[in-house]
DRENPATI-53313 format. One record per residue: x, y, z of N, C-alpha, C in turn; residue in three letters. Coordinates in pm, whole numbers, padded with zeros to 5 digits, always signed. Example, Ala and Ser with C-alpha at 12.3 -4.5 7.8 and 13.67 -1.06 7.14 Angstrom:
% DRENPATI-53313
+01319-00569+00780+01230-00450+00780+01320-00330+00780ala +01285-00225+00708+01367-00106+00714+01290+00003+00787ser 
//
This chain:
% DRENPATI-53313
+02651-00652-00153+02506-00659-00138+02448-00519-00119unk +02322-00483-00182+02265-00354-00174+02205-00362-00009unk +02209-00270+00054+02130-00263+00142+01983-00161+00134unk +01905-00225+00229+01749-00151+00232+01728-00103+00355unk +01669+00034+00351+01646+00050+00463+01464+00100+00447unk +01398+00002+00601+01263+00006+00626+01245+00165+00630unk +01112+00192+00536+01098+00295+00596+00949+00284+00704unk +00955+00396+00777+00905+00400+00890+00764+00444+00902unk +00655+00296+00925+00506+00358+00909+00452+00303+01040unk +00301+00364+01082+00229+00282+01178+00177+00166+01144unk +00228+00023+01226+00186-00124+01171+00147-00207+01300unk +00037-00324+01225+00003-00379+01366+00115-00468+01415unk +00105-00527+01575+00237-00577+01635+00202-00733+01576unk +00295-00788+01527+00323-00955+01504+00449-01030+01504unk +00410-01124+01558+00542-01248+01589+00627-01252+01485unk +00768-01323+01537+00810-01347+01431+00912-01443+01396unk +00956-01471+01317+00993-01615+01236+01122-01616+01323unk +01120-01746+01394+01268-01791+01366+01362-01855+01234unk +01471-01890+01294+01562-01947+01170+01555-02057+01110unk +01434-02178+01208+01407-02340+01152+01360-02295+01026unk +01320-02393+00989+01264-02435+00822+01128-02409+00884unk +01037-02480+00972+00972-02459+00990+00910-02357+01069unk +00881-02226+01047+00838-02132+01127+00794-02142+01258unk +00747-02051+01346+00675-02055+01482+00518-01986+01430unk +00399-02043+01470+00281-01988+01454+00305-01815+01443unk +00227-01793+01337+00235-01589+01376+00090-01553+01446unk +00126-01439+01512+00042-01443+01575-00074-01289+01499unk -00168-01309+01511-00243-01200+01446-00244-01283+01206unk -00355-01190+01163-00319-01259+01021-00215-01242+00936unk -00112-01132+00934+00002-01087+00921+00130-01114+00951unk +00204-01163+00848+00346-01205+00868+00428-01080+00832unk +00470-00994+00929+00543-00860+00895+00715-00867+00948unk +00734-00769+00896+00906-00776+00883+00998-00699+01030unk +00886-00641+01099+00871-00569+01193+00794-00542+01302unk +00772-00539+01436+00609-00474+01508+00611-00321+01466unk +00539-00246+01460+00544-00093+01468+00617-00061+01535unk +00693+00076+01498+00798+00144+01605+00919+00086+01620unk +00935-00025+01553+01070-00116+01553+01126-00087+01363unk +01262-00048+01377+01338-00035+01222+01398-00157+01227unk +01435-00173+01095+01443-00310+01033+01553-00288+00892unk +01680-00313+00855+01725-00318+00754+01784-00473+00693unk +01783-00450+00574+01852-00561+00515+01935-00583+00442unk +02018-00636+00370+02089-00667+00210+02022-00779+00170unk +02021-00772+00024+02003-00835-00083+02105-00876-00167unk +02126-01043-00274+02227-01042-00331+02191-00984-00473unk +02282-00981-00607+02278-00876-00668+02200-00967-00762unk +02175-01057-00736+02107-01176-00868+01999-01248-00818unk +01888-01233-00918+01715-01243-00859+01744-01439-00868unk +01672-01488-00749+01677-01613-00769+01514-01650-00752unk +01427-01608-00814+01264-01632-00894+01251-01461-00916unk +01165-01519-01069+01092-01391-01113+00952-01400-01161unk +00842-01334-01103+00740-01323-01163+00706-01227-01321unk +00530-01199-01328+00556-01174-01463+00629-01013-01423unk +00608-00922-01334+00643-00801-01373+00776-00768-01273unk +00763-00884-01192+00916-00800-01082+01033-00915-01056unk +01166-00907-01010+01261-01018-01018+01244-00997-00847unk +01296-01152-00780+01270-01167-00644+01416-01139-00632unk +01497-01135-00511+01624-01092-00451+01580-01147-00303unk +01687-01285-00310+01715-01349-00178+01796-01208-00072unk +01775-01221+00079+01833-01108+00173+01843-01212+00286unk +01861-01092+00374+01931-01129+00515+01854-00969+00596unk +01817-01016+00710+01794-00858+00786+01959-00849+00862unk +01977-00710+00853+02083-00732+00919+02080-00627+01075unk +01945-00594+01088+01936-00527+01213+01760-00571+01226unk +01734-00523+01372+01544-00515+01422+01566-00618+01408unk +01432-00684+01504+01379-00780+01536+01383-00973+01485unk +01390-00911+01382+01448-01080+01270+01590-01062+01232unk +01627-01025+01307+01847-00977+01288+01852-01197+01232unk +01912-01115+01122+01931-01277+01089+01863-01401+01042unk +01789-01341+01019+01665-01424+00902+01694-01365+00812unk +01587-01427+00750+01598-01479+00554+01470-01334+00526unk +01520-01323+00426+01373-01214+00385+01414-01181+00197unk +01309-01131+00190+01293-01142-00006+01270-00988-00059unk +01309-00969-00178+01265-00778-00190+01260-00824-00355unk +01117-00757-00348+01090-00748-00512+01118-00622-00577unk +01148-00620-00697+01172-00500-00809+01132-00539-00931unk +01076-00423-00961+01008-00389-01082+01085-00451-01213unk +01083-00490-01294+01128-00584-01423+01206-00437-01489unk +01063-00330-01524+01117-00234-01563+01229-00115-01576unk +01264-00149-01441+01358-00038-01351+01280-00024-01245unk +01392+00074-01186+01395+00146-01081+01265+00249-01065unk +01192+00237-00949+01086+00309-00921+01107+00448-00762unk +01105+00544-00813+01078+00663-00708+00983+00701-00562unk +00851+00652-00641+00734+00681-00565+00678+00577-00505unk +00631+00562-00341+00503+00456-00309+00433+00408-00394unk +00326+00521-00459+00220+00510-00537+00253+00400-00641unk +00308+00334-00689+00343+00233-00749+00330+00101-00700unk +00296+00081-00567+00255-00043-00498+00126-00014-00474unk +00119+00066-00468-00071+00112-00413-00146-00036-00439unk -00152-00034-00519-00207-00171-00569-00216-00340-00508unk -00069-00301-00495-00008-00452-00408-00022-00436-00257unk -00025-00324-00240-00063-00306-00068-00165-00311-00025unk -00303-00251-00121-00418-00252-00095-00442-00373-00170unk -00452-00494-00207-00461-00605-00207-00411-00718-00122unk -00292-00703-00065-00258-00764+00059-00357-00717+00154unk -00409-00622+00215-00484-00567+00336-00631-00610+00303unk -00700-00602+00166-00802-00678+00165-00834-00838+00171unk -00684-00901+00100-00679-01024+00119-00688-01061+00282unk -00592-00988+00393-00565-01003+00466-00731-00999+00613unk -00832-00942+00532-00933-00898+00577-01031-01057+00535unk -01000-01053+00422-01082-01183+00385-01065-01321+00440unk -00936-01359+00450-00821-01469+00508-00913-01459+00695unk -00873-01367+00740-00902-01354+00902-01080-01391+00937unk -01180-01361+00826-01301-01425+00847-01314-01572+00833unk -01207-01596+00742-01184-01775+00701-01124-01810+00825unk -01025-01770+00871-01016-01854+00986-01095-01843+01098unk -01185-01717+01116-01291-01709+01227-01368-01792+01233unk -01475-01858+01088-01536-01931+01052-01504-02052+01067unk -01401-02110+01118-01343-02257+01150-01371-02347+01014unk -01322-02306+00899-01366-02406+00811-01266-02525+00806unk -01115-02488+00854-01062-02618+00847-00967-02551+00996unk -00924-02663+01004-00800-02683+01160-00708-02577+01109unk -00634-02611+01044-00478-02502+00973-00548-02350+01009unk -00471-02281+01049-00473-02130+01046-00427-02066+00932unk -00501-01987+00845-00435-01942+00741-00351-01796+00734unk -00235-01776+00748-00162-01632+00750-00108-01570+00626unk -00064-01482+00632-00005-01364+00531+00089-01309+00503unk +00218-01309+00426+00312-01223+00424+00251-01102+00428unk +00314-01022+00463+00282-00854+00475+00372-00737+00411unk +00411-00770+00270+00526-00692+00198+00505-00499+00298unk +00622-00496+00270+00597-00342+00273+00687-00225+00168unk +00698-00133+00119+00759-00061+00067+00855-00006+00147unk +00970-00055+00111+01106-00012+00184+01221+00105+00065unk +01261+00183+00116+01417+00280+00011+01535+00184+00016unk +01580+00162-00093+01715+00144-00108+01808+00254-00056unk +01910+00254+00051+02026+00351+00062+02184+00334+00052unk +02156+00224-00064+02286+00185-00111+02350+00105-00230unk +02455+00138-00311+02441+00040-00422+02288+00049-00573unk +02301-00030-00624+02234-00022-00766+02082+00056-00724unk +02060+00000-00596+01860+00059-00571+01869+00144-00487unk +01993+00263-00448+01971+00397-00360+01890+00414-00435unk +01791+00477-00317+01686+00575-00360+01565+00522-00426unk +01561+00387-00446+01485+00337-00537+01396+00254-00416unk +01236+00250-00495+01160+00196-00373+01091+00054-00442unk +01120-00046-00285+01099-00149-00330+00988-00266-00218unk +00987-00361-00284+00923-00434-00178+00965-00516-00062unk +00959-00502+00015+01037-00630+00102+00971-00738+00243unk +00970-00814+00273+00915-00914+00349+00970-01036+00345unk +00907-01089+00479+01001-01228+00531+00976-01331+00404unk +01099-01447+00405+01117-01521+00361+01009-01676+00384unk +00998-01764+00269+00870-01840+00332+01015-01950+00313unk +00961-02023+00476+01073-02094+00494+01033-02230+00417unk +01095-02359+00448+01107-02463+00368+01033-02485+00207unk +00939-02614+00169+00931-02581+00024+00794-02499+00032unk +00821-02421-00144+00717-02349-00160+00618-02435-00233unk +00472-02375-00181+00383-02463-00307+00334-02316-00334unk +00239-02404-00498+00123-02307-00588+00025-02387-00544unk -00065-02331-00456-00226-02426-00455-00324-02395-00598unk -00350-02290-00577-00445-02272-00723-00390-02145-00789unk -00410-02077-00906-00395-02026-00962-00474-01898-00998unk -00506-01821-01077-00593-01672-01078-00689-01740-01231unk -00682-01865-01302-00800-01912-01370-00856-02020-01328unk -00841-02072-01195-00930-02192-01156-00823-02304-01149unk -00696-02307-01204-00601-02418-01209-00626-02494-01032unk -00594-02562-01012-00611-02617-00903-00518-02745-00914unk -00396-02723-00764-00310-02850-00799-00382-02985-00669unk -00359-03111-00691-00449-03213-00565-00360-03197-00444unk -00460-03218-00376-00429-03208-00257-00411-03101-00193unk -00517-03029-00218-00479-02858-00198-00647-02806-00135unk -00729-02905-00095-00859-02854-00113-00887-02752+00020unk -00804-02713+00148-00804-02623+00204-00786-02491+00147unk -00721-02485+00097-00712-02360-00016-00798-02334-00118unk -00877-02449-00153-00948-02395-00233-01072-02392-00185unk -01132-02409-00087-01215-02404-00012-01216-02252+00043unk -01110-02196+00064-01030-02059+00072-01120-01976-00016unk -01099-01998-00132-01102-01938-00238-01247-01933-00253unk -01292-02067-00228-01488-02069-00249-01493-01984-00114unk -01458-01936-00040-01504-01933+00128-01558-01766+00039unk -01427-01731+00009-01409-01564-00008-01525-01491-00140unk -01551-01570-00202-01653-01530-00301-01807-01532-00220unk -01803-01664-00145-01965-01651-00067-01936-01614+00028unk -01920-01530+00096-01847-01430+00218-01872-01267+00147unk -01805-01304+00029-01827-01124-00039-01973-01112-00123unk -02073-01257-00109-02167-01235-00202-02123-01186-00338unk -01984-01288-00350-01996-01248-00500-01893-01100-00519unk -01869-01041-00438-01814-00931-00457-01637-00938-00508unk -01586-01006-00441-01451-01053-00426-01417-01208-00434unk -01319-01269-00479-01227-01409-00464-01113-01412-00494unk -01063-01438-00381-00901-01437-00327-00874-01599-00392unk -00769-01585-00488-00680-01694-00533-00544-01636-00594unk -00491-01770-00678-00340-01750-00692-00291-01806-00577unk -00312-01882-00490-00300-01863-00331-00129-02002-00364unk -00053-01929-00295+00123-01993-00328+00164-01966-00134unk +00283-02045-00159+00360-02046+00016+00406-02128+00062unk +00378-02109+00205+00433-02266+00260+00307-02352+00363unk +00350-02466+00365+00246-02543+00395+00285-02607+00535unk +00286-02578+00660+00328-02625+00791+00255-02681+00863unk +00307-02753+00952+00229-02788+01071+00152-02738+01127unk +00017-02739+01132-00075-02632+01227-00126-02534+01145unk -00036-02489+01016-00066-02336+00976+00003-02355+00822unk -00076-02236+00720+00001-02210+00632+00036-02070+00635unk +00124-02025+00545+00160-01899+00536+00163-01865+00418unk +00032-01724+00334+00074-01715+00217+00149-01602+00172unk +00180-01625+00008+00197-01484+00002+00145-01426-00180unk +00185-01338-00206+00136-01261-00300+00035-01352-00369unk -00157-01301-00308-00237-01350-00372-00302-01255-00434unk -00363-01322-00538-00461-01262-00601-00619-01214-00587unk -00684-01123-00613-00793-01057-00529-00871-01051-00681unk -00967-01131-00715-01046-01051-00868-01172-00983-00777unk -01207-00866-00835-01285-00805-00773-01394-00756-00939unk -01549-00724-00854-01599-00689-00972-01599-00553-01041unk -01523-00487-00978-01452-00345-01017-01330-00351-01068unk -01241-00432-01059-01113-00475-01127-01047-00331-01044unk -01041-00344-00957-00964-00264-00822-00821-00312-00771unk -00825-00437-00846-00665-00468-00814-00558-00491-00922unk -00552-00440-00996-00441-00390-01105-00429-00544-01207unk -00314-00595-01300-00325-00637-01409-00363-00816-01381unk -00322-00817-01272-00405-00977-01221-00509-00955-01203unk -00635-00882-01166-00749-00875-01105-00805-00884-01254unk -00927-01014-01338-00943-01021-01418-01129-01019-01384unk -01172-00960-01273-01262-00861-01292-01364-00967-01268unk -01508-00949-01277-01636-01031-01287-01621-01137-01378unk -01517-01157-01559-01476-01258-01592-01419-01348-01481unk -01282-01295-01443-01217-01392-01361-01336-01448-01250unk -01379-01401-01191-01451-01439-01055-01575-01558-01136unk -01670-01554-01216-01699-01646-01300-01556-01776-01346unk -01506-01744-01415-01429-01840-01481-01338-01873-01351unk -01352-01874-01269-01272-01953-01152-01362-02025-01060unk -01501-01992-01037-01584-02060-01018-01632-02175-01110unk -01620-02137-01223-01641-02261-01343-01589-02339-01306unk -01428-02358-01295-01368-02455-01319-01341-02516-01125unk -01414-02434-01061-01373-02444-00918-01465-02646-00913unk -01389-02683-00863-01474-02828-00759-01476-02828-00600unk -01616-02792-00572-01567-02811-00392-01536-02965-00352unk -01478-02915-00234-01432-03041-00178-01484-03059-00104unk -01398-03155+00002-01480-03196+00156-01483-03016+00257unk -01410-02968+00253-01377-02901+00347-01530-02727+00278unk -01569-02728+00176-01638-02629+00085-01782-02677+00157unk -01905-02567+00158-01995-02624+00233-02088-02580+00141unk -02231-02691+00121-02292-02683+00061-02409-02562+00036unk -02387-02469+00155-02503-02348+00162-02400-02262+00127unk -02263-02247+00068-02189-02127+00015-02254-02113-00174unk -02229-01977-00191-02330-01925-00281-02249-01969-00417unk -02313-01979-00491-02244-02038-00645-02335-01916-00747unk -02213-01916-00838-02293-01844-00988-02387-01906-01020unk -02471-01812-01090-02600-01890-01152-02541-01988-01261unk -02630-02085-01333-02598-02161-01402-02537-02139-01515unk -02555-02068-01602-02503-01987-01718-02363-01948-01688unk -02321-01902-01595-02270-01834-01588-02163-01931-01555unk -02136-02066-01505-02006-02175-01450-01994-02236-01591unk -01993-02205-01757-01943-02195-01849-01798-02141-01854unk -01719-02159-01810-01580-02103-01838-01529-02010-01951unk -01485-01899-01928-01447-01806-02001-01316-01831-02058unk -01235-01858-01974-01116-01934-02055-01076-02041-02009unk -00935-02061-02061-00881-02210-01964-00805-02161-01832unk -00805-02288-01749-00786-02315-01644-00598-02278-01641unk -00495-02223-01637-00393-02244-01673-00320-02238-01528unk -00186-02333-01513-00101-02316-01380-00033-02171-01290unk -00026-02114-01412+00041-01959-01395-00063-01866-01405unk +00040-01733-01330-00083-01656-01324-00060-01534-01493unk -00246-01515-01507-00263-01479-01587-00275-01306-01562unk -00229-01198-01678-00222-01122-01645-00305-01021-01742unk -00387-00914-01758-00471-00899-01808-00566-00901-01882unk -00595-00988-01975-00699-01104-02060-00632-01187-02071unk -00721-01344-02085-00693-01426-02133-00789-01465-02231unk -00752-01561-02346-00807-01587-02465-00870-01629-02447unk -01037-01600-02509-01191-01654-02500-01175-01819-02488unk -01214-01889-02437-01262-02070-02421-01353-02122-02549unk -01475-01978-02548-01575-02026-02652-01542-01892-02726unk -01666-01951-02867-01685-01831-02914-01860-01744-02877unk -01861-01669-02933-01981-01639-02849-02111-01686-02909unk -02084-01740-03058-02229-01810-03081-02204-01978-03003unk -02048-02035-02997-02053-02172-02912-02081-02111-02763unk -02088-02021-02685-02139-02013-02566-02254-01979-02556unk -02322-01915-02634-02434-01928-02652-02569-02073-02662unk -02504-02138-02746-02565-02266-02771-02526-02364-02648unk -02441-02325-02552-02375-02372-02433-02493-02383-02308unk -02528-02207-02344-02614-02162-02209-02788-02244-02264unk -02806-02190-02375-02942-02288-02383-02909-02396-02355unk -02847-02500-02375-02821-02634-02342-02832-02661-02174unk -02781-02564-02129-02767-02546-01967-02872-02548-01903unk -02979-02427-01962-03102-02433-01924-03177-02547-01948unk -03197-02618-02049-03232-02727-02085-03165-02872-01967unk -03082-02880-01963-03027-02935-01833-03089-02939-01720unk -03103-02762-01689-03127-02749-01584-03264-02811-01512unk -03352-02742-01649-03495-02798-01633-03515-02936-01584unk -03452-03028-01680-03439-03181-01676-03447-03216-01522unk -03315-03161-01495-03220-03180-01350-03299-03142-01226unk -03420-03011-01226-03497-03013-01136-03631-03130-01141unk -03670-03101-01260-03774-03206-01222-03716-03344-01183unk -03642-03371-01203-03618-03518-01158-03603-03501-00955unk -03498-03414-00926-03486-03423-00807-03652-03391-00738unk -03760-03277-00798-03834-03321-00716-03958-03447-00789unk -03980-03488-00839-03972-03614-00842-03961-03715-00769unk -03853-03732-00758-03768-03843-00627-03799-03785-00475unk -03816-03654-00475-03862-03607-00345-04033-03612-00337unk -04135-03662-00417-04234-03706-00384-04271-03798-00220unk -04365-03787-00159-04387-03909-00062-04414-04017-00106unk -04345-04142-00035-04376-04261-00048-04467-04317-00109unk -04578-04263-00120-04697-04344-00135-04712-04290-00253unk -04703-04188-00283-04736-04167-00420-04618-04212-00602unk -04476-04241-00481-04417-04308-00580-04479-04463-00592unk -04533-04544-00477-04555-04647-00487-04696-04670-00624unk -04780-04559-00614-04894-04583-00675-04828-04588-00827unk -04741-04496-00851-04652-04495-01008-04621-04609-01053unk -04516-04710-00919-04513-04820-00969-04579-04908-01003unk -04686-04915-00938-04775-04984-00955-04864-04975-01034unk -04873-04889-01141-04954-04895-01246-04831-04914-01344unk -04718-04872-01348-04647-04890-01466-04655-05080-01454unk -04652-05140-01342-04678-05278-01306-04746-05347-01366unk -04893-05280-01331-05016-05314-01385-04986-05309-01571unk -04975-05176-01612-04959-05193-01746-04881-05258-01795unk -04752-05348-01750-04678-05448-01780-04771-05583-01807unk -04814-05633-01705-04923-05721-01716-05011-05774-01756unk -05085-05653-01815-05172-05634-01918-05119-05683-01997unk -04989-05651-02085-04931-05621-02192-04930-05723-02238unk -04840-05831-02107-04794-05991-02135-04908-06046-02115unk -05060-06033-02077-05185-06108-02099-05230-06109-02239unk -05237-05998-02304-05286-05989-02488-05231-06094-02526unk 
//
């Protein structure tokens, strides 16, 4: 087995996992591999058992610090072997904003469950195939894993805390940000996620972040649920036209148009046309009493008439 050794940064202090299947609550939004000031090494076996689109996962073991003897996971690059930090930049500063977004959701009490975070960090290999080579590493998510939703709106049932998640973080950022992709484990009291997705309207988070498209086309296809509240902010109307499809996996820098742009076009007039319809009727029905009664009563009257001729 290769071994890893943590390298050594300032981090906030958090609980940490025992050996059940089912975890112990963490404490703070961060599931980390370490408190600050505490080293931490591990091995890995030599064969990835899951791979995403760009890195292979590698089951471990810590074999010193604080989780001596837990389960923990280390990702690597598909490509090879990588030298520099700067190559996670991306994945780190997307965990810490996710991790920012997640902690207002649970401030906000939108549902009972506490929602938490793996907290990867960039660790050196100092032994075997990845000396020297820098990689990712963080605790293991204990019993089964789920996919709640996906980075185009996919959405699996029975998942509507999470996706309520996902609506929370778009009307929270006004639109600025929405945290999905949201995968992990699902426990008693709490979930724990990990590597989510952040679309931002700057496309600030590397080849998943599918930008002001994505954040539209995941609202398209989004349905609130019970737990989603009716004063959280929605795209304008035009705009919950879906850009592409909804797919289970995550998508990684375009996905193929839904429409074309003269059928989305003829989409959005139709919408407006809708829309129009759709207000006047509601206020309409929101008239006072008395003045719906007088309506009926002449459409009444002119019935009457009709059958007297």
């Amino acid at each position: 087995m290769p071994a890893v050794k943590r390298k050594m940064v300032k981090r906030k202090p958090a609980a940490s996992f025992n050996t059940r299947k089912c975890p112990r609550k963490p404490q703070g939004v961060f599931v980390q591999n370490a408190p600050k000031g505490e080293d931490s090494q591990a091995q890995f076996e030599n064969t990835p058992f899951a791979e995403g689109g760009f890195r292979y996962v590698y089951r471990g073991v810590y074999t010193s610090g604080p989780r001596q003897g837990e389960e923990c996971v280390m990702k690597e690059f598909k490509s090879g072997g990588v030298h520099e930090d700067i190559f996670f930049k991306e994945d780190i500063e997307a965990v810490k904003k996710a991790g920012d977004l997640i902690e207002k959701f649970n401030a906000a009490g939108v549902v009972s469950k506490g929602v938490y975070l793996n907290e990867p960090e960039v660790w050196s290999g100092n032994a075997g195939r990845i000396a020297g080579h820098k990689v990712l590493v963080e605790p293991m998510i204990k019993g089964e894993y789920f996919k709640f939703n996906s980075n185009t709106g996919h959405a699996e049932p029975d998942t509507q805390s999470m996706q309520a998640l996902s609506h929370f973080t778009y009307h929270q950022s006004k639109g600025q940000y929405l945290l999905c992709d949201l995968q992990g484990g699902r426990y008693d009291g709490f979930y724990v996620l990990t590597d989510p997705v952040i679309h931002s309207k700057n496309k600030e988070f590397g080849g998943t972040d599918l930008g002001a498209d994505g954040i539209e086309n995941f609202m398209a296809h989004h349905r609130c649920g019970r737990f989603c509240s009716p004063s959280w902010k929605m795209p304008p109307a035009k705009q919950l036209i879906p850009k592409f499809e909804a797919v289970c996996g995550t998508t990684f820098g375009e996905a193929a148009a839904l429409f074309s742009d003269e059928e989305r076009k003829d989409l959005e007039i139709k919408v407006k046309k809708e829309m129009r319809i759709s207000i006047r009727k509601l206020w309409e029905n929101a008239l006072p009493g008395d003045k719906n009664k007088n309506q009926i009563v002449i459409n009444k009257s002119k019935k009457v008439e009709k059958k007297t001729r």
